[in-house]
C-alpha positions in Angstrom: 79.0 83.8 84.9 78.0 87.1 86.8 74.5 87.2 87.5 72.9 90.2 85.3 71.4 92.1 88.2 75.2 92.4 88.9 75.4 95.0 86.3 73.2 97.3 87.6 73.4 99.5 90.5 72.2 98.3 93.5 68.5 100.2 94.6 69.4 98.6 98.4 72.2 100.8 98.4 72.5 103.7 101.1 71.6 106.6 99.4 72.8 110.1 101.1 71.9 113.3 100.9 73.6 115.5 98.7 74.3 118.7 101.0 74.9 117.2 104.5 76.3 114.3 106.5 74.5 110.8 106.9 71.3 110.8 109.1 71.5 109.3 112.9 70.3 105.8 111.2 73.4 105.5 109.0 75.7 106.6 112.1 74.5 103.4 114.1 74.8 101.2 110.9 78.8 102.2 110.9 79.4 101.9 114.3 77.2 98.7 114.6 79.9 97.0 112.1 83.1 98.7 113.5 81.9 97.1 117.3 81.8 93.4 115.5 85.5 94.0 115.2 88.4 92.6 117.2 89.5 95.7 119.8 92.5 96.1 121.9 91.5 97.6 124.1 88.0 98.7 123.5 87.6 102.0 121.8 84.5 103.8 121.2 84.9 105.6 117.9 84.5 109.3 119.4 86.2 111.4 116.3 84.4 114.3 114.5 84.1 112.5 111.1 81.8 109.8 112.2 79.2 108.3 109.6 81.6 110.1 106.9 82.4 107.3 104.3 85.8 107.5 102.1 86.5 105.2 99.4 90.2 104.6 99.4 91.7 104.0 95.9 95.2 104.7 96.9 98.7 103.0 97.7 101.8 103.4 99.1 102.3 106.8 101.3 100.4 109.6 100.1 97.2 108.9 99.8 96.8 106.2 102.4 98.8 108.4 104.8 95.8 111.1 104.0 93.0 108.7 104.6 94.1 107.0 107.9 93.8 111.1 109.6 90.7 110.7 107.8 90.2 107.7 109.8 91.8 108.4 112.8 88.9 111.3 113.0 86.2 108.8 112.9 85.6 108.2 109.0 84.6 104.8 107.9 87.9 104.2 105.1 87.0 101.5 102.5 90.4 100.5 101.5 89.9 98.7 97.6 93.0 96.8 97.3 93.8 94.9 93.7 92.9 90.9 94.7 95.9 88.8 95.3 99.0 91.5 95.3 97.3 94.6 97.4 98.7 97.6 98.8 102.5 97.7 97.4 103.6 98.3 101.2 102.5 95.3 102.4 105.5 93.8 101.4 107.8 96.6 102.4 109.8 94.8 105.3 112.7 95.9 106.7 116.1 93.4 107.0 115.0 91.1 109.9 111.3 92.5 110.3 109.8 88.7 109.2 110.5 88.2 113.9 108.0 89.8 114.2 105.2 88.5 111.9 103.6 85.3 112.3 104.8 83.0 109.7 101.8 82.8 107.7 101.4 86.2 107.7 102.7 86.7 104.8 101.2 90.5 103.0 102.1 92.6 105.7 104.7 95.3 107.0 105.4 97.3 109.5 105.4 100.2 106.8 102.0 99.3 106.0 100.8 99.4 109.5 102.1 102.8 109.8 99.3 104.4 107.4 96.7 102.1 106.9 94.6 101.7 110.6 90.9 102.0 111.2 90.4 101.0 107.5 88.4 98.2 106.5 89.8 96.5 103.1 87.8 95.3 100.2 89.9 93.4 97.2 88.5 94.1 93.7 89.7 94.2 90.8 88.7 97.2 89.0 89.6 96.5 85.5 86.9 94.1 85.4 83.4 95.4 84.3 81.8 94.1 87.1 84.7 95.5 90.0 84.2 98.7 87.9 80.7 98.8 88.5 80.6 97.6 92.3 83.4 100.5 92.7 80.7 102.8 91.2 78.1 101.3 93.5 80.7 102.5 96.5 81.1 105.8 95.5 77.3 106.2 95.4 77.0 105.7 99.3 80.7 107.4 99.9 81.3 110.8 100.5 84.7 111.0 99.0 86.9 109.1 96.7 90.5 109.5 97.0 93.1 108.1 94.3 96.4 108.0 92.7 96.6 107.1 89.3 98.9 108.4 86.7 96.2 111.4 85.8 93.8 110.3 83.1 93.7 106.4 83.9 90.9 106.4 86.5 88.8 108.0 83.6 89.9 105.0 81.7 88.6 102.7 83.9 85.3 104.7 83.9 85.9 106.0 87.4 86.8 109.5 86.6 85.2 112.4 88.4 82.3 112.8 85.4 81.4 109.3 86.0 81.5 109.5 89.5 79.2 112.6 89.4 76.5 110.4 87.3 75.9 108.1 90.3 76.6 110.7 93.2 76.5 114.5 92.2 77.4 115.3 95.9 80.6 113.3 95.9 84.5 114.6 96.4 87.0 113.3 94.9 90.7 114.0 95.7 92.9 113.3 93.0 96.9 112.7 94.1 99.9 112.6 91.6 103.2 113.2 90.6 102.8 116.5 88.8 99.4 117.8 88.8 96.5 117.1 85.9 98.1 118.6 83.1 101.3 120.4 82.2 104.3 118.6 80.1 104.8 116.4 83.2 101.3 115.3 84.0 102.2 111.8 82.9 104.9 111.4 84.6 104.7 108.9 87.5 105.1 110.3 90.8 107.6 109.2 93.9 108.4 111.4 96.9 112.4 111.8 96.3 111.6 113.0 93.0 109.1 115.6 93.7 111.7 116.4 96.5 114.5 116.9 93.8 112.5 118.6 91.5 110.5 120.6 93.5 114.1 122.4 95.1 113.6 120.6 98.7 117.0 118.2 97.9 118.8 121.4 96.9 118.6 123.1 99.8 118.8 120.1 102.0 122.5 119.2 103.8 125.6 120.2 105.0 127.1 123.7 103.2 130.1 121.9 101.7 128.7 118.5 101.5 126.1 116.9 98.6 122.3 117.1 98.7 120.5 114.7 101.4 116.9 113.5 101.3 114.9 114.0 104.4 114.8 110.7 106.6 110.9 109.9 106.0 108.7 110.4 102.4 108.3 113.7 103.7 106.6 114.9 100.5 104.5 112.1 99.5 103.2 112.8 103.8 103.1 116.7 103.0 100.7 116.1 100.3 99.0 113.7 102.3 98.3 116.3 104.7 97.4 119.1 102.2 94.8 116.7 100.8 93.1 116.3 104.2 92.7 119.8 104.8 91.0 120.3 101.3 88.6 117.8 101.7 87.1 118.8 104.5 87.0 122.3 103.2 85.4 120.7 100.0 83.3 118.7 102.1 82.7 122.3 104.0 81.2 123.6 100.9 79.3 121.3 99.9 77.4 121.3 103.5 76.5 124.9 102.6 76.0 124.5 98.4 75.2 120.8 98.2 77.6 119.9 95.2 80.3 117.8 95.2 84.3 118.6 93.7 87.1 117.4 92.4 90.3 118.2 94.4 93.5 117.9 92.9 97.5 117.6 94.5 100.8 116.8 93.7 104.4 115.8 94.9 105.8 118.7 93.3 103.3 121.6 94.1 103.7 120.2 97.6 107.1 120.7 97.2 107.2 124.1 95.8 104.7 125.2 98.3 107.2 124.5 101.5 109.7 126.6 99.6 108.1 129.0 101.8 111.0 132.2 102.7 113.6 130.6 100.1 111.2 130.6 97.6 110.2 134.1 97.9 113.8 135.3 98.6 114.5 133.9 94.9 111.3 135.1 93.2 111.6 138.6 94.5 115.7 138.9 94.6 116.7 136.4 92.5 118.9 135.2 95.2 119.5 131.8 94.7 119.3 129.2 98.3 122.3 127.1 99.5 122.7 124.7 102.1 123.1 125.2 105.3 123.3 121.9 107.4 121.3 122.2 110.6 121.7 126.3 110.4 118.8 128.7 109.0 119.8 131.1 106.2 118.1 134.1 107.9 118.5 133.7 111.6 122.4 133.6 113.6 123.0 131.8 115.6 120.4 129.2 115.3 121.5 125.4 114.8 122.7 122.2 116.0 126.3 122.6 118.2 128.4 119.7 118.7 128.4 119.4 122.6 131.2 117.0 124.8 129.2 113.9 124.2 126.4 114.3 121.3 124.2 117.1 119.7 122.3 120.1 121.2 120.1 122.4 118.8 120.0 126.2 120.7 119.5 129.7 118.9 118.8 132.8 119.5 115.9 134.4 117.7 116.3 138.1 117.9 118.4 140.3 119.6 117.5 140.3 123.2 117.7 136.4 122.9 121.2 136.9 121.6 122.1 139.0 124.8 120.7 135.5 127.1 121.9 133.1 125.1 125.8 134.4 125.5 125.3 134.7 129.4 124.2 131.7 129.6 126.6 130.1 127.6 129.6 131.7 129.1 130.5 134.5 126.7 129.1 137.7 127.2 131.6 139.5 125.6 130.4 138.5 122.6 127.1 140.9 122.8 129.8 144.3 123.3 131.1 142.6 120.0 130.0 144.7 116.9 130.1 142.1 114.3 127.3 140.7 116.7 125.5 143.7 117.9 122.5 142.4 115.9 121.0 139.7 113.5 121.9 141.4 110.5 125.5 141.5 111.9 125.6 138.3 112.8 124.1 137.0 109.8 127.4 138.4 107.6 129.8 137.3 109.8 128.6 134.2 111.2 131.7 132.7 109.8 133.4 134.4 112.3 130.6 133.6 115.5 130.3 129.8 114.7 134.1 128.3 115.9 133.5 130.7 118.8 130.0 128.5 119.3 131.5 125.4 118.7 134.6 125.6 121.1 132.1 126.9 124.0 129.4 124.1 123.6 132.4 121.0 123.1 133.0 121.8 127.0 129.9 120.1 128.4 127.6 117.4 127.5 124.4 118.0 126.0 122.8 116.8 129.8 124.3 119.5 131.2 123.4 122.3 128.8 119.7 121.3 128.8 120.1 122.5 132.8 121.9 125.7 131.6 119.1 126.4 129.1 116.3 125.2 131.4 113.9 128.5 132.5 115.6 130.3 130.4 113.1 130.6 127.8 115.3 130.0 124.8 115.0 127.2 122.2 117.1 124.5 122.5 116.6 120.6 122.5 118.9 117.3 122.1 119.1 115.8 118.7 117.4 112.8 120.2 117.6 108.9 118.7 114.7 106.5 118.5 115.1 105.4 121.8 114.9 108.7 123.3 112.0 109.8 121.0 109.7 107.4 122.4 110.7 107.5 125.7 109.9 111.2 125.9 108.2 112.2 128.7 106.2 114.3 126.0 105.9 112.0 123.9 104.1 109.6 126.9 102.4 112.5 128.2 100.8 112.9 124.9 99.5 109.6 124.3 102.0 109.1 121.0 103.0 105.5 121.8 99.4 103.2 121.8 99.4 99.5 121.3 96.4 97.5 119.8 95.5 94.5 118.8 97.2 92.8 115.7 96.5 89.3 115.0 99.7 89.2 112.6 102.5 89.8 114.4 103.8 87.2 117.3 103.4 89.0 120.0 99.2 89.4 119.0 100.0 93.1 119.3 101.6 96.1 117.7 102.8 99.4 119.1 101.3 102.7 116.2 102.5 105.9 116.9 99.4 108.5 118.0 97.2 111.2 116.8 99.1 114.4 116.9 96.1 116.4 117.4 94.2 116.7 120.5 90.7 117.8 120.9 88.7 118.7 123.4 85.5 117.0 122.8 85.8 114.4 119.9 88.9 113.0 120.1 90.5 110.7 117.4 91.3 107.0 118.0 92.9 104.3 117.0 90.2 101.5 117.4 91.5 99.2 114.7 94.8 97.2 113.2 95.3 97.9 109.5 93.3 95.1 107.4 94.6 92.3 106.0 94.4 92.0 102.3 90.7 91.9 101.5 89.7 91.5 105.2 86.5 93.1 104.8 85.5 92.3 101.2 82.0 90.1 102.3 81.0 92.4 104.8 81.0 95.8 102.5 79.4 94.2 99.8 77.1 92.6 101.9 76.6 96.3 103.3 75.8 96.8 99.5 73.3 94.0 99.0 75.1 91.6 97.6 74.3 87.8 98.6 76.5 84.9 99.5 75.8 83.5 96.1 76.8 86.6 94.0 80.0 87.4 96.2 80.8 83.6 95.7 80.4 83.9 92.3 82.1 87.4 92.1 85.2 85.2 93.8 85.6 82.9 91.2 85.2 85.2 88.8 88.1 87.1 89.7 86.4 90.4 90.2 87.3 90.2 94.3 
């Protein structure tokens, strides 16, 4: 049986202040626990959100995709996982991935790795009275509180942004679904290719003649993830200035609509209706992918005095006397007409060989590069976006993450840590709460962590 202090919220608990970030103390409490961590190699967490503290309720893409930037900036991420199963991703392996896990490691993925380092994990199970309250005691000492419930089940569980507010009226809390709070859909649960497919993204996605595609990643559930990022730190912006605390909310298909961007407008102001157009754009000519002798080169012209260097250096200057192609407008009606005379040009050299045509010239052009030649970019090593640290999982005792895509000059992100395993962390954040070995033993067998 629970002890009944359990019940109560813990007076040890950090309490912050309501209008700005946590006091020098509280920064060398975080990093104090982040340095008793395993580090390969050693990094100093140098990111802009240090001593920020985000309680994670989130799984799958979205939201965890959101929270590791968070991270990645310096933010101390307490992942709550549900004890025993966890993060759905974790067992999200790919045909052949179990070479490169440990054989007792048997709750993670590669997937999961992907969106879920420098976060410390924390199983508990918050349908229980007591997970629910220990939850609450979190979000006293967090910042922000990020979820993904079907809309109305976190109040429910007597998380909701009302109770939240009771224990910490400073607090943020970002709210990710399928279709928003309310509307028809609300209730509706909420997966990337749906939101994709409703939200118009699969309609306009694929070749002209061909059937819709889906984008190769969950490019909406990581759009959203994104959007959510950005608005906490404007919420958290505003709440440095007016001391109260938000709630945030963001969906698959808002997302989705938002990136509509041109096409959208083009049908809410003409009520022309988008098609697809494979690699080409529906408002610049020419300005797509060209078959080349031996693979793929994407090249364009952009206005009209690109137009004029693109067909010198391609070989067919003619073309710009040519008044079907005199100027964007032009080319954009008969571009029937300009792509076979594209297409037979480009099929007479490899793609090597017009990256040194197109090189100085200014223009925009690139291979349509695999895997391999992604991360063996010269940019892409330039630019730091192949690390490797420490992962105690996998067989080799190390995994390869891709990088921060933002640079900054001063506090730059890092990767200091592997994602968790399940529960990794659960002793030390309650014991970062007050809690003694003989409560979290008993919390243990009472099936609340």
């Amino acid at each position: 049986m629970i002890f009944p202090m359990l019940g109560l919220l813990r007076t040890s608990s950090r309490l912050r202040p309501s209008s700005h970030l946590p006091t020098t103390f509280e920064y060398s409490t975080i990093q104090h626990v982040r340095k008793t961590h395993t580090q390969y190699p050693p990094r100093k967490n140098t990111g802009t959100l240090q001593g920020l503290r985000v309680l994670d309720l989130t799984r799958v893409l979205a939201g965890p995709f959101c929270s590791q930037i968070l991270a990645d900036y310096g933010a101390d991420v307490i992942k709550v996982e549900q004890p025993q199963s966890g993060d759905d991703t974790r067992l999200w392996r790919e045909d052949g991935e179990e070479k490169f896990w440990k054989p007792d490691a048997s709750r993670t993925s590669l997937y999961f790795n992907t969106i879920n380092r420098n976060k410390r994990s924390i199983s508990l199970n918050l349908k229980h009275p007591d997970g629910r309250k220990i939850a609450l005691d979190l979000a006293k000492t967090s910042d922000v509180v990020i979820e993904n419930f079907i809309p109305g089940k976190l109040d429910k569980l007597g998380l909701g942004f009302e109770d939240l507010k009771k224990v910490n009226p400073s607090i943020i809390l970002a709210s990710i679904s399928g279709y928003g709070g309310d509307g028809p859909y609300a209730q509706r649960a909420g997966y990337d290719v749906i939101g994709a497919a409703e939200g118009g993204l699969l309609h306009i996605t694929g070749e002209a003649d061909g059937p819709p595609t889906k984008p190769g990643v969950g490019l909406m559930d990581m759009c959203t993830g994104l959007y959510v990022h950005g608005a906490i730190l404007s919420a958290l912006y505003a709440r440095d200035r007016t001391g109260q605390g938000q709630k945030i909310e963001a969906s698959l298909f808002e997302t989705t609509v938002s990136i509509m961007s041109n096409v959208g407008m083009s049908w809410m102001n003409l009520s022309k209706e988008a098609q697809r157009w494979g690699t080409g754009h529906p408002t610049i000519v020419p300005y797509e992918a060209f078959k080349t002798k031996d693979s793929y080169l994407v090249a364009g012209a952009v206005n009209d005095r690109q137009f004029k260097i693109f067909c010198e250096r391609v070989g067919i200057e003619e073309l710009i006397r040519d008044p079907r192609f005199r100027d964007n407008n032009s080319r954009i009606k008969h571009r029937a007409a300009l792509k076979p005379i594209l297409d037979k040009a480009f099929s007479l050299r490899t793609t090597k060989e017009w990256e040194a045509v197109f090189e100085g010239s200014g223009m925009p052009y690139g291979p349509i590069n695999n895997l391999e030649n992604v991360f063996s970019h010269p940019q892409t090593i330039a630019r730091d976006m192949v690390q490797t640290i420490k992962q105690p999982a996998a067989t080799a005792g190390e995994i390869k993450v891709i990088g921060s895509p933002v640079k900054f000059s001063h506090s730059q992100p890092t990767i200091r840590e592997c994602p968790p395993s399940l529960g990794q962390h659960t002793e030390e954040i309650l014991s970062e709460q007050g809690f003694s070995d003989t409560e979290v033993s008993l919390l243990r067998r009472s099936g609340v962590i």
